[in-house]
C-alpha positions as CSV (number, residue, x, y, z in Angstrom):
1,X,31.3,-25.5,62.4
2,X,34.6,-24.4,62.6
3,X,36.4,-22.2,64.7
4,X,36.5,-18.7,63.5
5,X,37.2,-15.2,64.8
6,X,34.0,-13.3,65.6
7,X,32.6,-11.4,62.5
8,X,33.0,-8.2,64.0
9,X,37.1,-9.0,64.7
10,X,37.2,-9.3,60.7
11,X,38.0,-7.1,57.6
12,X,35.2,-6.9,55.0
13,X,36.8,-7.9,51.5
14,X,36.2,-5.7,48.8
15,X,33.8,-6.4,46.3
16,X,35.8,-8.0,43.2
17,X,35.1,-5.3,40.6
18,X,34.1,-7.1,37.4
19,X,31.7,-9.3,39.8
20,X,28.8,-7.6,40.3
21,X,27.5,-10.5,42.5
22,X,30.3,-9.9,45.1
23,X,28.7,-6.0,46.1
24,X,25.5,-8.0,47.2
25,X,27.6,-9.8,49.9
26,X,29.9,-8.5,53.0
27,X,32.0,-11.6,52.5
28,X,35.3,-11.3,55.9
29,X,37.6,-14.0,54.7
30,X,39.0,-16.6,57.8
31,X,40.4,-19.0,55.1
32,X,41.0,-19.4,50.9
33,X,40.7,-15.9,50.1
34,X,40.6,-15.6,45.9
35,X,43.0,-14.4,43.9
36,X,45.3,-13.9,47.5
37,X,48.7,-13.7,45.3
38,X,50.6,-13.4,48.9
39,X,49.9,-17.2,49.8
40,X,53.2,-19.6,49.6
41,X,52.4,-22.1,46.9
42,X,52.7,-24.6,49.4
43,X,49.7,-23.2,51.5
44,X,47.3,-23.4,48.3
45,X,44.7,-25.3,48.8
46,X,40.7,-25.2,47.4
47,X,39.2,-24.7,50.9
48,X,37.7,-21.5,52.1
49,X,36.3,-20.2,55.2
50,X,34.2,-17.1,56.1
51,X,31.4,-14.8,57.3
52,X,29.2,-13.8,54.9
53,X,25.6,-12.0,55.0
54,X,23.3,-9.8,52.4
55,X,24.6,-6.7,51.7
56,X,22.7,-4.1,52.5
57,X,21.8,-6.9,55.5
58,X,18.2,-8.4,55.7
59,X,16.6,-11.1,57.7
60,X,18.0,-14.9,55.7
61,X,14.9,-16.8,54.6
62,X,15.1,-19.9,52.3
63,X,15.8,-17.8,48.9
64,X,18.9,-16.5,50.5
65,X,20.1,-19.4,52.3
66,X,20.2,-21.4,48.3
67,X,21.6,-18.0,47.2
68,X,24.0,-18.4,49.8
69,X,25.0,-21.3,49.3
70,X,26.6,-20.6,45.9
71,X,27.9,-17.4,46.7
72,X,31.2,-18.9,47.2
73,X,33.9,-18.5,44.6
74,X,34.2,-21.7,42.4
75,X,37.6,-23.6,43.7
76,X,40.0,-23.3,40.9
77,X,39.9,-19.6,41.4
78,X,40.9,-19.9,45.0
79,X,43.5,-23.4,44.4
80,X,45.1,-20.9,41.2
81,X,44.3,-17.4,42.7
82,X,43.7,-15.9,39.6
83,X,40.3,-15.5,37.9
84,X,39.4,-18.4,35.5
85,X,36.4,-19.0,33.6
86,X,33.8,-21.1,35.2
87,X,30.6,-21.7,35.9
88,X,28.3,-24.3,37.7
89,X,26.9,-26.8,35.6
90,X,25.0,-28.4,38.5
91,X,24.3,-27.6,42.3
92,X,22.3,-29.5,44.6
93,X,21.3,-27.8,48.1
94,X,19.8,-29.5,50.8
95,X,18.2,-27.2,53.8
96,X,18.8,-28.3,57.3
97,X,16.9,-25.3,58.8
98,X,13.1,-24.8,59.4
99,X,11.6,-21.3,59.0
100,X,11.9,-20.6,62.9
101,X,15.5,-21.4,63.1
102,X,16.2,-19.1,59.8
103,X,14.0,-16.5,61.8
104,X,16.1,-16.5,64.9
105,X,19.1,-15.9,62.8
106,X,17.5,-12.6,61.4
107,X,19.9,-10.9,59.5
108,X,23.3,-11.7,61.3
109,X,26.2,-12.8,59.4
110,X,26.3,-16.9,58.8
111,X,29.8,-18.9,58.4
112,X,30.4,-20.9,55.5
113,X,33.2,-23.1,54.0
114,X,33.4,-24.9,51.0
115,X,36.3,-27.3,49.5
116,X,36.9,-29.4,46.8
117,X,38.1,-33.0,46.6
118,X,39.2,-33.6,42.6
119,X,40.1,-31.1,39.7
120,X,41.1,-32.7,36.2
121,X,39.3,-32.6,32.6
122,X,38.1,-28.8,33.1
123,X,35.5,-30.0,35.5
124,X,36.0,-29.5,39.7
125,X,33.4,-30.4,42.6
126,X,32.7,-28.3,45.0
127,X,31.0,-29.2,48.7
128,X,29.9,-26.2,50.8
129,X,28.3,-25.7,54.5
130,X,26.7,-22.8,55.8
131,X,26.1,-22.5,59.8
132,X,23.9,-19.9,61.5
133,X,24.4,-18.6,65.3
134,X,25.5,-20.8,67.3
135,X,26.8,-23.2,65.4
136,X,23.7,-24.8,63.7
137,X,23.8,-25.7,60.1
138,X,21.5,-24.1,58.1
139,X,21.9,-26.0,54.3
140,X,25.0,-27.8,52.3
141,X,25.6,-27.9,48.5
142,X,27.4,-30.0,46.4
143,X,27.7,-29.2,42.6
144,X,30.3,-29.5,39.7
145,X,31.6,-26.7,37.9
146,X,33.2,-26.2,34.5
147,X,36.6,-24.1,34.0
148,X,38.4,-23.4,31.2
149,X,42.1,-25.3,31.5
């Protein structure tokens, strides 16, 4: 897992208004923030960081750790930082936890980061982890999405 700030020592982003999805989520950005006009073009990159949980919070069982797992933004929104259409055309999601280790997480915040490795021909991958407390990881995903050049 990477290094982080504590949950609690980070800002909850705002929901992104025409996303409906991102009010189900208290998403506090380390890393790749979307549509972040203030980063140097230099420090674009496809890779994002951060705490996310349910929103309102509830204990994470095996329907939320898939669900979050492709809760992150796809990566040409965050390499572009503007919204572009896309959408997943295939995710794979393997679990790494058992039902005791999801229950011992309960419903605190988990830490997730996902990157990219090629964009080109309107199609992007898209590789994702998501660690519980104490640095165990819980699932990864790998899928490719669609955007519109």
């Amino acid at each position: 897992m990477p290094s982080a700030p504590p949950f609690g020592a980070m800002q909850r982003t705002p929901p992104v208004g025409i996303l409906e999805w991102t009010n189900r989520y208290d998403m506090r950005f380390v890393r790749g923030r979307t549509l972040d006009a203030e980063l140097p073009e230099d420090q674009r990159d496809a890779v994002s960081e951060l705490w996310i949980r349910d929103e309102p919070p509830r204990p994470i069982d095996f329907l939320s750790l898939a669900a979050l797992c492709d809760t992150f933004f796809p990566r040409i929104m965050v390499r572009r930082l503007q919204r572009v259409p896309a959408g997943t055309v295939s995710i794979t999601t393997y679990f790494h936890a058992d039902a005791a280790l999801l229950a011992a997480q309960g419903d605190r915040p988990v830490f997730g980061a996902a990157r990219a490795s090629h964009f080109g021909r309107g199609y992007h991958d898209q590789s994702a982890e998501v660690w519980g407390e104490g640095g165990a990881l819980l699932a990864n995903s790998h899928q490719i999405v669609y955007f519109k050049e």
